[in-house]
mmCIF file of the N, C-alpha and C atoms, coordinates in Angstrom:
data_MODEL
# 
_entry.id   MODEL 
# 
loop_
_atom_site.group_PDB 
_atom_site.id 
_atom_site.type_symbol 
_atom_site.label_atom_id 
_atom_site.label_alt_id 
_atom_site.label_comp_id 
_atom_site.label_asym_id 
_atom_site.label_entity_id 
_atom_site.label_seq_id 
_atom_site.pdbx_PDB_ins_code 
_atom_site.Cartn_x 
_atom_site.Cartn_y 
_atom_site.Cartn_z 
_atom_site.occupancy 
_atom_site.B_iso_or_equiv 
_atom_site.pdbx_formal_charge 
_atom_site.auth_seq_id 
_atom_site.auth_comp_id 
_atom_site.auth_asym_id 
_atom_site.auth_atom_id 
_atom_site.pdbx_PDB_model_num 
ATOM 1   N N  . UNK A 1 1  ? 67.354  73.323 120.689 1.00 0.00 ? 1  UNK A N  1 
ATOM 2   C CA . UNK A 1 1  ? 67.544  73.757 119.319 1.00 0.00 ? 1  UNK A CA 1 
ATOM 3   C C  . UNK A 1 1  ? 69.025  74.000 119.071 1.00 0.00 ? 1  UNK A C  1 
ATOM 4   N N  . UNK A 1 2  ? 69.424  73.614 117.858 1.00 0.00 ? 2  UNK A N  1 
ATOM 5   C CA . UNK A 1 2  ? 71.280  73.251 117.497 1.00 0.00 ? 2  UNK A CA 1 
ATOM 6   C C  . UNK A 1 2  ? 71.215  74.619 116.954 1.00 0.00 ? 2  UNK A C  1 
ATOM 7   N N  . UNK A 1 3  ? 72.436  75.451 116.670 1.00 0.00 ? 3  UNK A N  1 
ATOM 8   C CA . UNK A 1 3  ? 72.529  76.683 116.177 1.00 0.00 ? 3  UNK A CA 1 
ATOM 9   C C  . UNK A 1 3  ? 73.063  76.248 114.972 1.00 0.00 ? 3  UNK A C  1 
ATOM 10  N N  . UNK A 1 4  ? 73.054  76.553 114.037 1.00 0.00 ? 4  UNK A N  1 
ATOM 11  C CA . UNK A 1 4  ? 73.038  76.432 112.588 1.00 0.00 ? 4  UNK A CA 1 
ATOM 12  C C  . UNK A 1 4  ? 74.353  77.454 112.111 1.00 0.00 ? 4  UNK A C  1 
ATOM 13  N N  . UNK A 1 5  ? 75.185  76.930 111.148 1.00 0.00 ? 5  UNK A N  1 
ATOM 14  C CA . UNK A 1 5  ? 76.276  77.920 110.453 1.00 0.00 ? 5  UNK A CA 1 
ATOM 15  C C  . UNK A 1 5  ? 76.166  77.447 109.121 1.00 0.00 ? 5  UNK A C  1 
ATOM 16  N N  . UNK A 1 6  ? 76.777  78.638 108.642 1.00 0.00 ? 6  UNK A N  1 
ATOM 17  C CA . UNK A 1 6  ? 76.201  78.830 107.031 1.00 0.00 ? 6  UNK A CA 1 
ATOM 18  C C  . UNK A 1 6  ? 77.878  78.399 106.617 1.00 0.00 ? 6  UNK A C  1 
ATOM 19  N N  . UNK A 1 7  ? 77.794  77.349 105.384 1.00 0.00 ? 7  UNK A N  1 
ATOM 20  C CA . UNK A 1 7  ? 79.116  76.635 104.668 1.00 0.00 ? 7  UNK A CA 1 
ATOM 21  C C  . UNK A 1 7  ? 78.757  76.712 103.069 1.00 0.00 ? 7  UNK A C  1 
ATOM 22  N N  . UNK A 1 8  ? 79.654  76.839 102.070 1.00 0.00 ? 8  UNK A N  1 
ATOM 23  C CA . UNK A 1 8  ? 79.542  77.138 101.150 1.00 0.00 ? 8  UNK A CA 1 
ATOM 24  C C  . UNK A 1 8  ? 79.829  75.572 100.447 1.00 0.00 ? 8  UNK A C  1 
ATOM 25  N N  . UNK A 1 9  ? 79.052  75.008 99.801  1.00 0.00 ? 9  UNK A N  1 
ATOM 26  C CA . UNK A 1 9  ? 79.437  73.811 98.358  1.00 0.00 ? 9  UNK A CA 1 
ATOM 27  C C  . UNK A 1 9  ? 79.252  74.397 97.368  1.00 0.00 ? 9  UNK A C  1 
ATOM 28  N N  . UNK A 1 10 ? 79.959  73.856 96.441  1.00 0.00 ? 10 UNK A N  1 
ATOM 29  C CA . UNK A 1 10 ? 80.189  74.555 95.050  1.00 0.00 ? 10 UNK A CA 1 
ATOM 30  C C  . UNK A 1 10 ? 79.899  75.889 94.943  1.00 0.00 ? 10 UNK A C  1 
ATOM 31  N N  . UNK A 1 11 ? 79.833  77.163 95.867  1.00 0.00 ? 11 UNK A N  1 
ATOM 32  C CA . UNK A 1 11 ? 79.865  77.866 95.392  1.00 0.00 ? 11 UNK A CA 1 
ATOM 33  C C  . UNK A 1 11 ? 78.808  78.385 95.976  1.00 0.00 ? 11 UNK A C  1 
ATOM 34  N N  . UNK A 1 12 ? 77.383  77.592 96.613  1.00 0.00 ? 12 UNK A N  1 
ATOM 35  C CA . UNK A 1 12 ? 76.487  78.032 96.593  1.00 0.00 ? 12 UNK A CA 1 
ATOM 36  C C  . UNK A 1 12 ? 76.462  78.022 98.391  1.00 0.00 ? 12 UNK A C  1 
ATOM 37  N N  . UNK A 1 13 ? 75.499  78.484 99.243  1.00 0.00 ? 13 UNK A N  1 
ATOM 38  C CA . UNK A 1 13 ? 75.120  78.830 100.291 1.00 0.00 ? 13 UNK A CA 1 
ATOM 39  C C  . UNK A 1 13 ? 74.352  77.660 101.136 1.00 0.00 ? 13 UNK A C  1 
ATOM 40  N N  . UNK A 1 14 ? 74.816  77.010 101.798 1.00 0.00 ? 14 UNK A N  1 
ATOM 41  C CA . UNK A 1 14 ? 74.120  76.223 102.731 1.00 0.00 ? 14 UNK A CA 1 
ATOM 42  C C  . UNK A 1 14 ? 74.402  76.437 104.222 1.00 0.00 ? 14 UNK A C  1 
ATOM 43  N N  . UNK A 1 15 ? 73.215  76.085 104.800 1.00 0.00 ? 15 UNK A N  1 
ATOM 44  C CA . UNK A 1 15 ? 72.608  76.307 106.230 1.00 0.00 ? 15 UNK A CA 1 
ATOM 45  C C  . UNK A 1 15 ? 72.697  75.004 106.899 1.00 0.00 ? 15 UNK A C  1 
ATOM 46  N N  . UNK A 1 16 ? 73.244  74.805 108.067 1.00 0.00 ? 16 UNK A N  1 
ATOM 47  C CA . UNK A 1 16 ? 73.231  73.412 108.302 1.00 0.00 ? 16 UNK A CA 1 
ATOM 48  C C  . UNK A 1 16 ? 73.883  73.597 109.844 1.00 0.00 ? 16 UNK A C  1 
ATOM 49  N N  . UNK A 1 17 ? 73.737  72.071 110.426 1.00 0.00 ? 17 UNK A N  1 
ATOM 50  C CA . UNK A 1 17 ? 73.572  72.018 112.319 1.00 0.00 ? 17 UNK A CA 1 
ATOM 51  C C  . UNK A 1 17 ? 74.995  72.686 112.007 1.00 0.00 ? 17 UNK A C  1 
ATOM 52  N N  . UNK A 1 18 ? 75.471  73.050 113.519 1.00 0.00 ? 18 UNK A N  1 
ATOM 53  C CA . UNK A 1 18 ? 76.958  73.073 113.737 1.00 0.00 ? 18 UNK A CA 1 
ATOM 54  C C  . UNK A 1 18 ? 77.556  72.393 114.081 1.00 0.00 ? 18 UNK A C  1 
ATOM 55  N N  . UNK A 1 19 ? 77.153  71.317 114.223 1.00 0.00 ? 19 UNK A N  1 
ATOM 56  C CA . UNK A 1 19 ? 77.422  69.751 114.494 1.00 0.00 ? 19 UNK A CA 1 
ATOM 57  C C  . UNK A 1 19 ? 77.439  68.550 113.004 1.00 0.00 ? 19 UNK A C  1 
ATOM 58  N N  . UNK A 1 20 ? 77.366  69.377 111.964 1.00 0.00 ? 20 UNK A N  1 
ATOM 59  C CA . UNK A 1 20 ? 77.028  68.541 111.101 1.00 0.00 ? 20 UNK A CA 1 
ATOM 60  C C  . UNK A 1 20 ? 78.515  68.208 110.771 1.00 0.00 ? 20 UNK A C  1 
ATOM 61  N N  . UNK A 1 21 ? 78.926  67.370 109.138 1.00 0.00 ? 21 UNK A N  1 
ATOM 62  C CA . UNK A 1 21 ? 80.153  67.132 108.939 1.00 0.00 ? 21 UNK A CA 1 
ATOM 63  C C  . UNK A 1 21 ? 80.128  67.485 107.436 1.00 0.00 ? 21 UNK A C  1 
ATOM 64  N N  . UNK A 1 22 ? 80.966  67.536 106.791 1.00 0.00 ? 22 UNK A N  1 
ATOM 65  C CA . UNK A 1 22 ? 81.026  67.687 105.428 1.00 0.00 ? 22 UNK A CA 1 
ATOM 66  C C  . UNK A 1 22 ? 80.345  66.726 104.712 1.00 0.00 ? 22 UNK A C  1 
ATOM 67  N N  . UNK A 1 23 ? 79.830  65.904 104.781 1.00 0.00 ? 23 UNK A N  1 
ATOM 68  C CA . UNK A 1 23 ? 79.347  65.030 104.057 1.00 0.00 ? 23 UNK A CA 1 
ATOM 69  C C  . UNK A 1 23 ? 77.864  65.636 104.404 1.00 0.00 ? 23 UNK A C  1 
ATOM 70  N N  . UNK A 1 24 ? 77.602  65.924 105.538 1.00 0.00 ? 24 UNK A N  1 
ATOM 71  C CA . UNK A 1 24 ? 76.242  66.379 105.602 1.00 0.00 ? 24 UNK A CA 1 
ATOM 72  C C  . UNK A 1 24 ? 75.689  67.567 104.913 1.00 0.00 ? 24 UNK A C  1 
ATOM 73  N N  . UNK A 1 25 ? 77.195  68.233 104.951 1.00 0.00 ? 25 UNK A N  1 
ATOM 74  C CA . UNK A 1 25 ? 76.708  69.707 104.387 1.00 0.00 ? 25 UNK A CA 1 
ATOM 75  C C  . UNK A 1 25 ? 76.321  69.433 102.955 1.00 0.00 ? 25 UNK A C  1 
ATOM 76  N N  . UNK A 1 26 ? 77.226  68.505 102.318 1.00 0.00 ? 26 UNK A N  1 
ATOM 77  C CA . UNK A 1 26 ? 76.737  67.924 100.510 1.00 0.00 ? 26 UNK A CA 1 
ATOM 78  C C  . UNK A 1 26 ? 75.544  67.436 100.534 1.00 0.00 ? 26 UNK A C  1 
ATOM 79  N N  . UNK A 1 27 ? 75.092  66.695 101.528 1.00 0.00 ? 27 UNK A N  1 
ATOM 80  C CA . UNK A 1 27 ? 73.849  66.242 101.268 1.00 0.00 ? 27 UNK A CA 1 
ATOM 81  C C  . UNK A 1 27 ? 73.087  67.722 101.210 1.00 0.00 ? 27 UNK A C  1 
ATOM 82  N N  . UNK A 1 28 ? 72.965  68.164 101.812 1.00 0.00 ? 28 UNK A N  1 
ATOM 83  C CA . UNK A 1 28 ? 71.785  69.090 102.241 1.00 0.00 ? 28 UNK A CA 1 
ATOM 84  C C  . UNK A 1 28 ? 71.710  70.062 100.774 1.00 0.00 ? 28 UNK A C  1 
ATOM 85  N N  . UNK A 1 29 ? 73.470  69.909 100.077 1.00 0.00 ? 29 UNK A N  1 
ATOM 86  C CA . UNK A 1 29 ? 73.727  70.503 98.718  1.00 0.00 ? 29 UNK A CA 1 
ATOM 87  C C  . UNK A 1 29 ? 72.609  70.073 97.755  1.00 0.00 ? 29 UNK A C  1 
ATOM 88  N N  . UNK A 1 30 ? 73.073  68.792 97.690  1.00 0.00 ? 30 UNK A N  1 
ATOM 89  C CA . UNK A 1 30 ? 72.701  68.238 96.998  1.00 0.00 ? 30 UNK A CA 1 
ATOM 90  C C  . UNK A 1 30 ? 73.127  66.344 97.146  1.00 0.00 ? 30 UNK A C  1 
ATOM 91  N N  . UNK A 1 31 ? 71.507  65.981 97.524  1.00 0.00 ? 31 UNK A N  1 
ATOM 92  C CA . UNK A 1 31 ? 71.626  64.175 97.752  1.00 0.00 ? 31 UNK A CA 1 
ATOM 93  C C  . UNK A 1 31 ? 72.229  63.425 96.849  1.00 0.00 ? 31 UNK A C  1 
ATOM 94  N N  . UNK A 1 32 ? 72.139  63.682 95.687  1.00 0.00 ? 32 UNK A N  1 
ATOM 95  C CA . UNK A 1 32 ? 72.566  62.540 94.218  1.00 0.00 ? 32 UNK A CA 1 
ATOM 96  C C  . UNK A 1 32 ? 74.448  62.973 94.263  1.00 0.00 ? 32 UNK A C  1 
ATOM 97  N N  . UNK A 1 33 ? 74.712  64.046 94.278  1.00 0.00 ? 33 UNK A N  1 
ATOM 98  C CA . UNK A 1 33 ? 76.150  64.465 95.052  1.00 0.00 ? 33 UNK A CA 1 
ATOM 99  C C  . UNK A 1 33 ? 76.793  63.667 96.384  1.00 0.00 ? 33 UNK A C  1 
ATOM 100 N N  . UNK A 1 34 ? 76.360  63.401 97.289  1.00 0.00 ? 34 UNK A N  1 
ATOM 101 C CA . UNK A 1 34 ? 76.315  62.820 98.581  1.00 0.00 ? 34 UNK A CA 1 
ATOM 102 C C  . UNK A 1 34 ? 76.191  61.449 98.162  1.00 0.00 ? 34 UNK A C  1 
ATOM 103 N N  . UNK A 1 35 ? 76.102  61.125 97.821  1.00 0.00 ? 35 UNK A N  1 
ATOM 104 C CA . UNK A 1 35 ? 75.164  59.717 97.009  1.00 0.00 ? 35 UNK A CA 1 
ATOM 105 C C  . UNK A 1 35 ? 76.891  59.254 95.972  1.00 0.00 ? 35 UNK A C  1 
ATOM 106 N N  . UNK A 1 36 ? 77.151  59.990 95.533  1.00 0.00 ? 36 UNK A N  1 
ATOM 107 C CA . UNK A 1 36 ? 78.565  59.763 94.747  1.00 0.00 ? 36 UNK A CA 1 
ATOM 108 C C  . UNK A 1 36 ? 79.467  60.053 95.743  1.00 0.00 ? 36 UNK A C  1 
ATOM 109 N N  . UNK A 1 37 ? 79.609  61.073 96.736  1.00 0.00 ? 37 UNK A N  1 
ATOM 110 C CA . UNK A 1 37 ? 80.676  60.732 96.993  1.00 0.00 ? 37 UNK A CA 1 
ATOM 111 C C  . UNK A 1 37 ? 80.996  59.618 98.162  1.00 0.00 ? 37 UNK A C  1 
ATOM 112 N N  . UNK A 1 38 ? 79.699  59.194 98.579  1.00 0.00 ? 38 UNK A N  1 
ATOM 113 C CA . UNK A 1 38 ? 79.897  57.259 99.631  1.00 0.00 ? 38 UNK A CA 1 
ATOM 114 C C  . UNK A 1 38 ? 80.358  56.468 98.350  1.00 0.00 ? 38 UNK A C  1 
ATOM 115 N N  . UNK A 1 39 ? 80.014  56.488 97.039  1.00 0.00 ? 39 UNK A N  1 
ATOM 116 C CA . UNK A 1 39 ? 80.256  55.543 96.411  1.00 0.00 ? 39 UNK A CA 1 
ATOM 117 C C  . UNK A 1 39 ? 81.788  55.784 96.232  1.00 0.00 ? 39 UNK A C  1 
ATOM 118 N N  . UNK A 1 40 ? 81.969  56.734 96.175  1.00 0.00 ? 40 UNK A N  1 
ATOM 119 C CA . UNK A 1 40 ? 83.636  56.863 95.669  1.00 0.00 ? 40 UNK A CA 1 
ATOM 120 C C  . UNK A 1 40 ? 83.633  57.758 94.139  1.00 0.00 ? 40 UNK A C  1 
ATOM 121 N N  . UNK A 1 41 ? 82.848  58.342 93.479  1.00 0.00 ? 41 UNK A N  1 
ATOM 122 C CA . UNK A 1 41 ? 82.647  58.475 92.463  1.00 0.00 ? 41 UNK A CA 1 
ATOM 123 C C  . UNK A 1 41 ? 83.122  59.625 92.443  1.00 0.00 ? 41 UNK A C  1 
ATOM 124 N N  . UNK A 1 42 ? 82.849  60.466 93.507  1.00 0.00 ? 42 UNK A N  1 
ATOM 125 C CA . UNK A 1 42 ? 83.362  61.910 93.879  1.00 0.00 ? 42 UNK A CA 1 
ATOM 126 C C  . UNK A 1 42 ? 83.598  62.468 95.022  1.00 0.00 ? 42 UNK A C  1 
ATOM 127 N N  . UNK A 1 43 ? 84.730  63.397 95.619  1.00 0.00 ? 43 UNK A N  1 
ATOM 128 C CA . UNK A 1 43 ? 85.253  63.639 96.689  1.00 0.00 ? 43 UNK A CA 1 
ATOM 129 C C  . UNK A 1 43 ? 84.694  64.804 96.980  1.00 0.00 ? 43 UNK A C  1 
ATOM 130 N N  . UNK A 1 44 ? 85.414  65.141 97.945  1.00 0.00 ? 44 UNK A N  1 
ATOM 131 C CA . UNK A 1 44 ? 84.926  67.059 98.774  1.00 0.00 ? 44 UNK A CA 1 
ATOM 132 C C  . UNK A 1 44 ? 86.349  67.069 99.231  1.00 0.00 ? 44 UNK A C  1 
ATOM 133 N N  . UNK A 1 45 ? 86.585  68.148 98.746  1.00 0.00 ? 45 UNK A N  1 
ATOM 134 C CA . UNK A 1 45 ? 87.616  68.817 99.028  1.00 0.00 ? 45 UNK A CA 1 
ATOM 135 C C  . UNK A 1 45 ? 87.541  70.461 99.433  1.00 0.00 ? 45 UNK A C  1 
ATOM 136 N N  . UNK A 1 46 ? 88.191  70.872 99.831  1.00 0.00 ? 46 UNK A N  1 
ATOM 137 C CA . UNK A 1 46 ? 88.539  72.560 100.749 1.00 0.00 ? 46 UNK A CA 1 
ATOM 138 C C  . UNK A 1 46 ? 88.452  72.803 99.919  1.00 0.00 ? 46 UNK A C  1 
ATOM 139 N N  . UNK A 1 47 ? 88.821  74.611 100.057 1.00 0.00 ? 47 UNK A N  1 
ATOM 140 C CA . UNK A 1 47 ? 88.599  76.031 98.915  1.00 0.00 ? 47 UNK A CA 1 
ATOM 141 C C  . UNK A 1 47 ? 90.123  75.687 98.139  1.00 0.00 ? 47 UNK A C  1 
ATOM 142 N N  . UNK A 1 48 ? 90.885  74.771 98.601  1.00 0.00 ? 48 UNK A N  1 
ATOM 143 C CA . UNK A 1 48 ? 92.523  74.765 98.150  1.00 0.00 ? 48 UNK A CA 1 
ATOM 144 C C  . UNK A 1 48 ? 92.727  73.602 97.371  1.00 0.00 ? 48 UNK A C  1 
ATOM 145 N N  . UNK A 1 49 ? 91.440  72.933 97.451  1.00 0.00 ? 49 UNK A N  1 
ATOM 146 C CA . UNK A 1 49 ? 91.308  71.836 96.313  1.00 0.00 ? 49 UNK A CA 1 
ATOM 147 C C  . UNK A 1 49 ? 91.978  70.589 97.164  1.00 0.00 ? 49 UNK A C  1 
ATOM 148 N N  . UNK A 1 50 ? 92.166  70.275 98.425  1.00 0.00 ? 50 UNK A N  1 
ATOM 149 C CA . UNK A 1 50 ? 93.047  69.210 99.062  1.00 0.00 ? 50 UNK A CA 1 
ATOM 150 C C  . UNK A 1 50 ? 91.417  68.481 99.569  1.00 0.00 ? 50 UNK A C  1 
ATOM 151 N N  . UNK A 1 51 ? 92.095  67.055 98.880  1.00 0.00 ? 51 UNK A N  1 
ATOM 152 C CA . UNK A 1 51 ? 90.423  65.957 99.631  1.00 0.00 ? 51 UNK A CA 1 
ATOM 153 C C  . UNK A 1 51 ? 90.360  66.547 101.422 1.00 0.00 ? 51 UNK A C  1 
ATOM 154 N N  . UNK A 1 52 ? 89.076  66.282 101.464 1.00 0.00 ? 52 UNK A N  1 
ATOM 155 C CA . UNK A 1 52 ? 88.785  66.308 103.015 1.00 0.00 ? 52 UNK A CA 1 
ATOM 156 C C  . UNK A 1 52 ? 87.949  65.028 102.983 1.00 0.00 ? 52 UNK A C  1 
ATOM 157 N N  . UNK A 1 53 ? 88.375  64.945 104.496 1.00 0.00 ? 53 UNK A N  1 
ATOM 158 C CA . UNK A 1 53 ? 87.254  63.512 104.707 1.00 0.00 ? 53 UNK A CA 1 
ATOM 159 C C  . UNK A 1 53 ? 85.707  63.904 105.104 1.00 0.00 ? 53 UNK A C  1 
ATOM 160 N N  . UNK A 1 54 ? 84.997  63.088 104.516 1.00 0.00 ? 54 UNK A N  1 
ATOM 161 C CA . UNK A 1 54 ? 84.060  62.812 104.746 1.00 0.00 ? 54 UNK A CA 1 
ATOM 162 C C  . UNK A 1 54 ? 83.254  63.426 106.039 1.00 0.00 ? 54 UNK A C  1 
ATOM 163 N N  . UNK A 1 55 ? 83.444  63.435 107.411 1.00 0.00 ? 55 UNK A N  1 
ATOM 164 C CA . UNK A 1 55 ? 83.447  63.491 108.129 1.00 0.00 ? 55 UNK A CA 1 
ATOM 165 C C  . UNK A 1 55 ? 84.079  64.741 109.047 1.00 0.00 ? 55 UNK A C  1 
ATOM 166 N N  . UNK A 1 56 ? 84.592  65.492 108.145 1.00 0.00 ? 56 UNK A N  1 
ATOM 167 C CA . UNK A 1 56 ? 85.199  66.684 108.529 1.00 0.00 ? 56 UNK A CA 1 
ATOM 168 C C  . UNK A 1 56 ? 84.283  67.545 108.930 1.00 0.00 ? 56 UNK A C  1 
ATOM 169 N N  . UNK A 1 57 ? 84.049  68.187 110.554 1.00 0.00 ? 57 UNK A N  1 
ATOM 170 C CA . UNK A 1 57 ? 83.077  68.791 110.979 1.00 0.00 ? 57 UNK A CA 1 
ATOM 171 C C  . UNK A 1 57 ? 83.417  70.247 110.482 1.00 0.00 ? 57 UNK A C  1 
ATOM 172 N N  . UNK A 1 58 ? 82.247  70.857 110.043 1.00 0.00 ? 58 UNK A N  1 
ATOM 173 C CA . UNK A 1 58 ? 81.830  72.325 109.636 1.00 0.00 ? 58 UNK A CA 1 
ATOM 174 C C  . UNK A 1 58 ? 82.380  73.390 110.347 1.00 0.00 ? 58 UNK A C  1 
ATOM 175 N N  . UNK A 1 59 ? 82.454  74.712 109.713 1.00 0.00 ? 59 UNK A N  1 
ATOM 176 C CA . UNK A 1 59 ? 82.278  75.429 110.575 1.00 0.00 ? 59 UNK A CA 1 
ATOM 177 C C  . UNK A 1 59 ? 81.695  76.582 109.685 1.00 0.00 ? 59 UNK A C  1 
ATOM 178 N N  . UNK A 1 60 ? 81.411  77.605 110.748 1.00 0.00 ? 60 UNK A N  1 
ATOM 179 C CA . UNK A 1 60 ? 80.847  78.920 109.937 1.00 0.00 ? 60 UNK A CA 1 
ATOM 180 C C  . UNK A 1 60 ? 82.095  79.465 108.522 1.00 0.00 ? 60 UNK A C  1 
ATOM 181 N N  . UNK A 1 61 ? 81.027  79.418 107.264 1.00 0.00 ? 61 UNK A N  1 
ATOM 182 C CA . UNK A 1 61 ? 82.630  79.939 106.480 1.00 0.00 ? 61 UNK A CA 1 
ATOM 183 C C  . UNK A 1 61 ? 82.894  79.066 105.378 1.00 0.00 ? 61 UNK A C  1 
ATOM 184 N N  . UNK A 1 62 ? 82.765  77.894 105.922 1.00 0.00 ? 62 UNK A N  1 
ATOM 185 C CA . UNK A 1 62 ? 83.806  76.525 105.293 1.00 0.00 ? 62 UNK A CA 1 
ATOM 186 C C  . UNK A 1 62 ? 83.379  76.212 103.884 1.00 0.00 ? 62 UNK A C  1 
ATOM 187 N N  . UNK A 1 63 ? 84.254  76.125 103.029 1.00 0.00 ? 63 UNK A N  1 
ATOM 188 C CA . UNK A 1 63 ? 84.203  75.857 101.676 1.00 0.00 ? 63 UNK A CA 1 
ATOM 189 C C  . UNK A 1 63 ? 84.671  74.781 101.566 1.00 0.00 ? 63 UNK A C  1 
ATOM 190 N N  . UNK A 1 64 ? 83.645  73.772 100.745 1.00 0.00 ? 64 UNK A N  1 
ATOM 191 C CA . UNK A 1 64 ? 83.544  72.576 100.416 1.00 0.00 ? 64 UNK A CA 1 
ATOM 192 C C  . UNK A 1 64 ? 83.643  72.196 98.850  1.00 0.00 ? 64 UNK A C  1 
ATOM 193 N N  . UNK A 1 65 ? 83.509  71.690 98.026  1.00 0.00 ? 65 UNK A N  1 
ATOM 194 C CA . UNK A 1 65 ? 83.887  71.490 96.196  1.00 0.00 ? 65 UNK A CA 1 
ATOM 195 C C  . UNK A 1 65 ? 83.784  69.772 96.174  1.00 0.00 ? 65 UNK A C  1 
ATOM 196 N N  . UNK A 1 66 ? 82.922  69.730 95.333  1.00 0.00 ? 66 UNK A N  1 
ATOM 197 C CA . UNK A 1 66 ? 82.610  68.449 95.286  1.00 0.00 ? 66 UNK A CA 1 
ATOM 198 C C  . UNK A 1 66 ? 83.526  68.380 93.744  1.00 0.00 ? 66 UNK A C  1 
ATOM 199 N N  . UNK A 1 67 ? 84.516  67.406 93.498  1.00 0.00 ? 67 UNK A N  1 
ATOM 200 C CA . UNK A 1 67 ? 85.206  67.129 92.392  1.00 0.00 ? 67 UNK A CA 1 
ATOM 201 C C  . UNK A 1 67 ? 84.929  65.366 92.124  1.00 0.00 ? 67 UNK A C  1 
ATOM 202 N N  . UNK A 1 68 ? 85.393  64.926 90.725  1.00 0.00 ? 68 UNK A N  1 
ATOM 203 C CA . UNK A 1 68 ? 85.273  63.591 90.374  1.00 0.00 ? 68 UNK A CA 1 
ATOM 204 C C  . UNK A 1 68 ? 86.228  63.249 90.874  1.00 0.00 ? 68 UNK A C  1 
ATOM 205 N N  . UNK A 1 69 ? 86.161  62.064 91.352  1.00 0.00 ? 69 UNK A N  1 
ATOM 206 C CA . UNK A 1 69 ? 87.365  61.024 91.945  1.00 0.00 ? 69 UNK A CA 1 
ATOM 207 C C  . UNK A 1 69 ? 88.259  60.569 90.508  1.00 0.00 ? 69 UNK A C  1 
ATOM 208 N N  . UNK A 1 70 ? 89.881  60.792 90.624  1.00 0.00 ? 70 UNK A N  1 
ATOM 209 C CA . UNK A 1 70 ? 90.205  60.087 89.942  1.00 0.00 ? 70 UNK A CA 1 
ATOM 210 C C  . UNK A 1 70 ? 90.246  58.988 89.114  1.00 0.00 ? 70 UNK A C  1 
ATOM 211 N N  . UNK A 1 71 ? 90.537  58.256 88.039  1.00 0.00 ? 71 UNK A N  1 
ATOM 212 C CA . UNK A 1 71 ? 90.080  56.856 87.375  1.00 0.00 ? 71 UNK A CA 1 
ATOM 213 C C  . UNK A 1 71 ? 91.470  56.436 87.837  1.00 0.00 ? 71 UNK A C  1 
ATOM 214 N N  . UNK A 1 72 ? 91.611  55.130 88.662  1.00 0.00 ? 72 UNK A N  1 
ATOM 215 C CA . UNK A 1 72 ? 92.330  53.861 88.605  1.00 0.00 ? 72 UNK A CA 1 
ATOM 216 C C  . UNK A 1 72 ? 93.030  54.029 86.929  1.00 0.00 ? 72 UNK A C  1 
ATOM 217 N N  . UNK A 1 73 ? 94.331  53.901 87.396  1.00 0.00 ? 73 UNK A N  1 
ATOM 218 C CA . UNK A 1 73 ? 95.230  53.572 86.087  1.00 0.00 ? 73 UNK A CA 1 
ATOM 219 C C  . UNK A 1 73 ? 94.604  52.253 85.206  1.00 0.00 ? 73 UNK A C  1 
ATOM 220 N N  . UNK A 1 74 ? 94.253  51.326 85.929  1.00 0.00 ? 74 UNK A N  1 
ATOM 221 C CA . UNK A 1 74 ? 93.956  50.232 85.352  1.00 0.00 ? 74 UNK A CA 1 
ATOM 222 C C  . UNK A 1 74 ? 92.236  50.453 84.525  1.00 0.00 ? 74 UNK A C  1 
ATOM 223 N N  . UNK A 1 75 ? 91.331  51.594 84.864  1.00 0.00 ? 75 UNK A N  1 
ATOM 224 C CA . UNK A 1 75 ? 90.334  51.949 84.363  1.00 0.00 ? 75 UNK A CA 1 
ATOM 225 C C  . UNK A 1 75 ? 90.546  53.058 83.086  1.00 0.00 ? 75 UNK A C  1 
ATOM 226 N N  . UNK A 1 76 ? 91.424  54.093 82.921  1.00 0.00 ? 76 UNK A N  1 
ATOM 227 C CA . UNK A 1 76 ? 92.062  54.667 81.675  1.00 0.00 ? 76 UNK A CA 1 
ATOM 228 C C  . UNK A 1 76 ? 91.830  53.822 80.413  1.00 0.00 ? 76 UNK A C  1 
ATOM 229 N N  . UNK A 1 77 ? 91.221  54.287 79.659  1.00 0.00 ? 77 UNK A N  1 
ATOM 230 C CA . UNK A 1 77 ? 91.252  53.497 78.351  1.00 0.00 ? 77 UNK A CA 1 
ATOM 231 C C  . UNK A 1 77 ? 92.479  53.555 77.211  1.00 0.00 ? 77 UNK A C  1 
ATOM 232 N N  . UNK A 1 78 ? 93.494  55.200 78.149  1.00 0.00 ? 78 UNK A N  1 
ATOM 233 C CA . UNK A 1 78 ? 94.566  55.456 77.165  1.00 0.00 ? 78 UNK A CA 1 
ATOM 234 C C  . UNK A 1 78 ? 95.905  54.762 78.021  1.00 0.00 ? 78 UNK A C  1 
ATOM 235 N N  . UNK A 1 79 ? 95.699  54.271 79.053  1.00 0.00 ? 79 UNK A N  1 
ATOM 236 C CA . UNK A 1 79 ? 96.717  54.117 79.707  1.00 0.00 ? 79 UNK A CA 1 
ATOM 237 C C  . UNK A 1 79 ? 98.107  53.289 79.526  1.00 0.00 ? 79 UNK A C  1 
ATOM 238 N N  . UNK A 1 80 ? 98.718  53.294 79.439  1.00 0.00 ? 80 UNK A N  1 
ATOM 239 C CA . UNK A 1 80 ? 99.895  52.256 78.625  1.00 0.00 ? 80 UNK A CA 1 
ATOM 240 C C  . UNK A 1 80 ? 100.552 51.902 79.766  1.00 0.00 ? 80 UNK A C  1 
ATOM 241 N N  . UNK A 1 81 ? 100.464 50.673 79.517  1.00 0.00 ? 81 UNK A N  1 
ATOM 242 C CA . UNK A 1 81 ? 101.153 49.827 80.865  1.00 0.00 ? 81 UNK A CA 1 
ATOM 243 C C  . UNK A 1 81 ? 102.345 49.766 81.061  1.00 0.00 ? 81 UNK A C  1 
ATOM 244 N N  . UNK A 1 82 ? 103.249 50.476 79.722  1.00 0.00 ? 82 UNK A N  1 
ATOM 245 C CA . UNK A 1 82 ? 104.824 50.276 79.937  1.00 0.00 ? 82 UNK A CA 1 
ATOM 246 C C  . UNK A 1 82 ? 105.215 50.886 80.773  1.00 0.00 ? 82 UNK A C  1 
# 
């Protein structure tokens, strides 16, 4: 049996292996979340707002924030190419 540590996403309280990674801990947040951020649609970043990867293993404590991924300059509908 894996011992379990408690990590915070958005704010809220999750339970998860101590072996897990940040991406796992979003899933367990929330799947349709996890689900955007493989696509690229949205990141996880620390309590300091800096991206973390994917793969960044947990620990007891750890604050996670799921934010929207930036839009590509070339996707901006206001963007001016000059």
């Amino acid at each position: 049996m894996s011992e379990t540590v408690r990590v915070y996403v958005n704010a809220k309280a999750v339970d998860v292996e101590s072996t897990a990674t940040a991406l796992e801990a979003v899933e367990r947040f929330d799947s349709s979340q996890a689900s955007a951020v493989r696509t690229g649609e949205r990141l996880i970043t620390d309590s300091r707002g800096i991206v973390t990867d994917s793969a960044t293993p947990v620990h007891n404590g750890a604050i996670f924030r799921i934010v929207r991924a930036r839009q590509a300059a070339g996707e901006d509908p206001d963007s001016n190419p000059l």
